[in-house]
N, C-alpha and C positions, 0 to 999 in steps of 0.2 A: 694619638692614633685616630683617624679619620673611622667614624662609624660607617658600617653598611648600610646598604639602599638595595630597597627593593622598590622593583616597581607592578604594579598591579592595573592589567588592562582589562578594563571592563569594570564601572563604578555601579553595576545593580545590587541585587540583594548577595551574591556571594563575592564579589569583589572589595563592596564597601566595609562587608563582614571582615574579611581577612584585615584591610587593612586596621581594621578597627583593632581586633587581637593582635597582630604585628608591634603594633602602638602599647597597647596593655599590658603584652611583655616584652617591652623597650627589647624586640628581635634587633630591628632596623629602620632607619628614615624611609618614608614611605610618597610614594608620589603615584599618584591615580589619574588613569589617562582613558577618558572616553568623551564620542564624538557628541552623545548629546548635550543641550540644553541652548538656549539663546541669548548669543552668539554660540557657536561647538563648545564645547569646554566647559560651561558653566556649571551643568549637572557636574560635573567630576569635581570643579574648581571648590562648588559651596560644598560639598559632603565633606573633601580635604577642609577647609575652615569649621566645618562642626565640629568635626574629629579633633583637630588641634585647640581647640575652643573646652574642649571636656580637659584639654591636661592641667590646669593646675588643681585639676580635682583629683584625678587621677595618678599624678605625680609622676608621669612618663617626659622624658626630657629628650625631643625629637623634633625633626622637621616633619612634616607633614603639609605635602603641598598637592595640586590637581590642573587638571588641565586640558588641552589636547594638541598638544607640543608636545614632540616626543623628545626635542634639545630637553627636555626637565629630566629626561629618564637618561641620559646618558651617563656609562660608569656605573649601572645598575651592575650591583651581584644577582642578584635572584630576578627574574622578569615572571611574572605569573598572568599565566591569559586567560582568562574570563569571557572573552566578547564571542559572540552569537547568539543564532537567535533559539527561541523554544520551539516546541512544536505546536503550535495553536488552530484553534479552524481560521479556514480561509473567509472569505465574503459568502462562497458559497452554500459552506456549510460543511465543506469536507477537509481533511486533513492534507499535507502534502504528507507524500512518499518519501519514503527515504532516501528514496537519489533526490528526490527533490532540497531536504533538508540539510541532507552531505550536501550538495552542490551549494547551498546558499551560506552554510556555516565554512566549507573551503573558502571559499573567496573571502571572507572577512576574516577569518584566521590566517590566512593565506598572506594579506594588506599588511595586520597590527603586526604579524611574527618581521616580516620585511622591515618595518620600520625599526620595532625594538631591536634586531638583531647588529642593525644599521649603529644604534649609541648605544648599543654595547654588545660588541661581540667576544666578549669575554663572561658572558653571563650564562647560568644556568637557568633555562627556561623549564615553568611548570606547567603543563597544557591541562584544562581544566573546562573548557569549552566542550561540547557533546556534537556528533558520538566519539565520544571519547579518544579511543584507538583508533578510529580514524583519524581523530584531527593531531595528536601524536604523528602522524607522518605526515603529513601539511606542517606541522613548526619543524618538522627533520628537514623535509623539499625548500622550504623557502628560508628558512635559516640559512642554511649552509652550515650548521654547529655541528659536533662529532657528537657520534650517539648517547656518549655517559654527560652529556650537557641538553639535552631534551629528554622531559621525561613527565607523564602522563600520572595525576592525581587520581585513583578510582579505590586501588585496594584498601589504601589508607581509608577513604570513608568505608567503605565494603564491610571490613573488617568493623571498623567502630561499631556500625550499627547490630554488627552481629554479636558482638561480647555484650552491646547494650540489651538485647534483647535475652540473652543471658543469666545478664543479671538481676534483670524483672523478673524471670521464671524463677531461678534459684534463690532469691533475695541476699543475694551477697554484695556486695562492693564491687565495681566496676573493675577497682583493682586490681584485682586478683583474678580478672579470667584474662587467660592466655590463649589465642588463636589466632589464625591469621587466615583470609580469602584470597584467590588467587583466579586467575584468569581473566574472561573480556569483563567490562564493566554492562552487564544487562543480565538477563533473565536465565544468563546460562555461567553465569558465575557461580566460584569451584571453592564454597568454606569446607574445612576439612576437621571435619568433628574427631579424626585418628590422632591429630595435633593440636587438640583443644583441650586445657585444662583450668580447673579451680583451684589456685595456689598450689600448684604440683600434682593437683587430685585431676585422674580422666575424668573427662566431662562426664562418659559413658555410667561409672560410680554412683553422680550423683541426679541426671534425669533417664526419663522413659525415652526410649526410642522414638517414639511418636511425637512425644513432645519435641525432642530435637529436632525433628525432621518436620515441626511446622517450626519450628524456630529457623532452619534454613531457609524456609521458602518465603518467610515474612524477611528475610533478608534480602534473597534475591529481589524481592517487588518493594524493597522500600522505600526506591525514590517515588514509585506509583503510590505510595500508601501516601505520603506528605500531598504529594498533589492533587488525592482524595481528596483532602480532608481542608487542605487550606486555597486550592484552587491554584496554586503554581506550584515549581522547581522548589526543594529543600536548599537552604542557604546556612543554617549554621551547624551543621556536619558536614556536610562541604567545606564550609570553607575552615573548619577544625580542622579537620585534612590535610589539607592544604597548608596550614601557618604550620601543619606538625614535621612537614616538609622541608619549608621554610626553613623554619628553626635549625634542622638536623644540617643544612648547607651552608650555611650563614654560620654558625656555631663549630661546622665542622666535628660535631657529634657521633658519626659511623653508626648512627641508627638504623638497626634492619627493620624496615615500612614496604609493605607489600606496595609496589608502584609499578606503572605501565615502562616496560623498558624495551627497546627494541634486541630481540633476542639474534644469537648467535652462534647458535648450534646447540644452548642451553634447552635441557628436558625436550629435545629432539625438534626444536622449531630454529630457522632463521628469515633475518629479514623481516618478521611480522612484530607490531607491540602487544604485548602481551603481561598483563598484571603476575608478577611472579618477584620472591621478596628479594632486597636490592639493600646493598649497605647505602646509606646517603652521606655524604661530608663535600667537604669543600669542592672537589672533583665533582660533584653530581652523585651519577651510579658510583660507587667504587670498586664494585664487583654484583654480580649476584649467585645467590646460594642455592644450589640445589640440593631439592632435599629428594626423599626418598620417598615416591608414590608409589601406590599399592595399584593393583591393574584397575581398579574402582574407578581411583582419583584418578588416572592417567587416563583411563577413557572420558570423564567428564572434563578435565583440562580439555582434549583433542576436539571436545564438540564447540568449548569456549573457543579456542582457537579457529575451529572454522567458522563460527558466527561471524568472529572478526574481518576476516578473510573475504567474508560477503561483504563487507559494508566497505572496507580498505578499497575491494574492486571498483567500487564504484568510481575514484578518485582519477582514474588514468593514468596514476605511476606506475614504470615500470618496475 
């Protein structure tokens, strides 16, 4: 039985991460496709040769190759996209705008989805590029893929970092907390402490309301806290995310992972992506679950939802 491949575009800190876990838990053959290094290709080419260079220490029995060829990537089950750029100052000293940054990360999402969709258009694409739910309908437009085969990485991390934060407060096991986040991936994303528990225990039981509710908000801002602190983007909660993804499509698993999916009349939105929780298996989406919000959480969804909406506009699809 011929093994899966995934392919992973964009070989910086969260790309080369995934494919590195991908590799660790012999998910699938792994081939990394980005334009730098000299000649193109190189940057991607040597990071694939480190990574395959660590297995007989490691004891994972895989291809692992790099590139900027995308013929390497054809026949891909999984495509996961990585490539764009950050937000950084300019020369001048200012930052771009946000149409500025939608417009420069469209167009290179816009390029890599074209090609990958090209050698394999039977693949389930992860979009993982920023801003997020934007770029989830730039791999929809230029794909051409049906909607449960595009689908946007943010809850999955969202969520991690919020049971992580969890379980620093309460000092328990990562284990054992149950919750999930839902909505856009930024500053107006929707944890719901009403569906958060400690091994069956309400969250509410066992901390102060205060505390949770800085426990939310060091969530919402915790790609901003990493970039405090280490001067770029967060890469390995990300790309944890992401292989958790992975794994659930490739395995064919039916894991419900909070993921960016393009809605359908579900919890009152269509046509928009929107972080809300999604079975994963072979098929991509295979459904997703509504659950039951209280008018709280339905108004805080409705504002994640128009955050998105702004930034979506910007793109010029219809």
């Amino acid at each position: 039985m011929a093994r899966s491949k995934v392919t992973v575009v964009g070989a910086g800190n969260v790309g080369a991460t995934c494919a590195h876990w991908i590799a660790s838990r012999e998910i699938a053959d792994v081939v990394l496709v980005d334009i730098a290094g000299d000649p193109p290709g190189n940057f991607a080419k040597g990071k694939a040769l480190d990574l395959f260079e660590a297995a007989p220490v490691m004891k994972f029995d895989l291809n692992i190759s790099g590139g900027n060829d995308y013929a390497m990537t054809a026949g891909s089950d999984v495509v996961v996209v990585t490539a764009g750029v950050p937000r950084k100052k300019k020369p001048d000293g200012t930052f771009p705008s946000r149409d500025e940054l939608v417009a420069t990360n469209q167009a290179i999402v816009g390029a890599v989805v074209r090609e990958a969709a090209k050698y394999s258009p039977d693949a389930v694409m992860i979009v993982v590029s920023n801003p997020l739910d934007a770029m989830c309908h730039v791999a929809l437009h230029e794909s051409g893929f049906p909607a449960n085969r595009v689908i946007g990485q943010a809850g999955s991390l969202d969520t991690a970092r919020y049971k992580a934060f969890l379980a620093m407060e309460l000092g328990v096991s990562v284990r054992d907390i149950h919750g999930i986040v839902l909505g856009g991936h930024g500053d107006e994303m929707v944890p719901l402490p009403r569906h958060t528990s400690v091994a069956g225990i309400p969250v509410r039981e066992l901390i102060a309301e205060d505390k949770l509710q800085q426990i939310i908000t060091r969530t919402r801002k915790g790609g901003g806290e990493i970039v405090g602190l280490v001067g770029v983007s967060a890469w390995y909660a990300p790309a944890a995310g992401t292989v958790e993804m992975v794994e659930a499509i490739v395995r064919d698993q039916k894991r419900v992972i909070p993921s960016a999916v393009l809605t359908a009349g579900e919890y009152g939105y269509s046509g928009l992506y929107l972080g809300l929780p999604a079975v994963l298996g072979a098929g991509g989406v295979e459904r997703i679950i509504e659950m039951q919000l209280n008018d709280e959480e339905k108004g805080m969804l409705e504002i994640s939802a128009n955050a998105v909406k702004s930034v979506v506009g910007v793109l010029g699809y219809n």
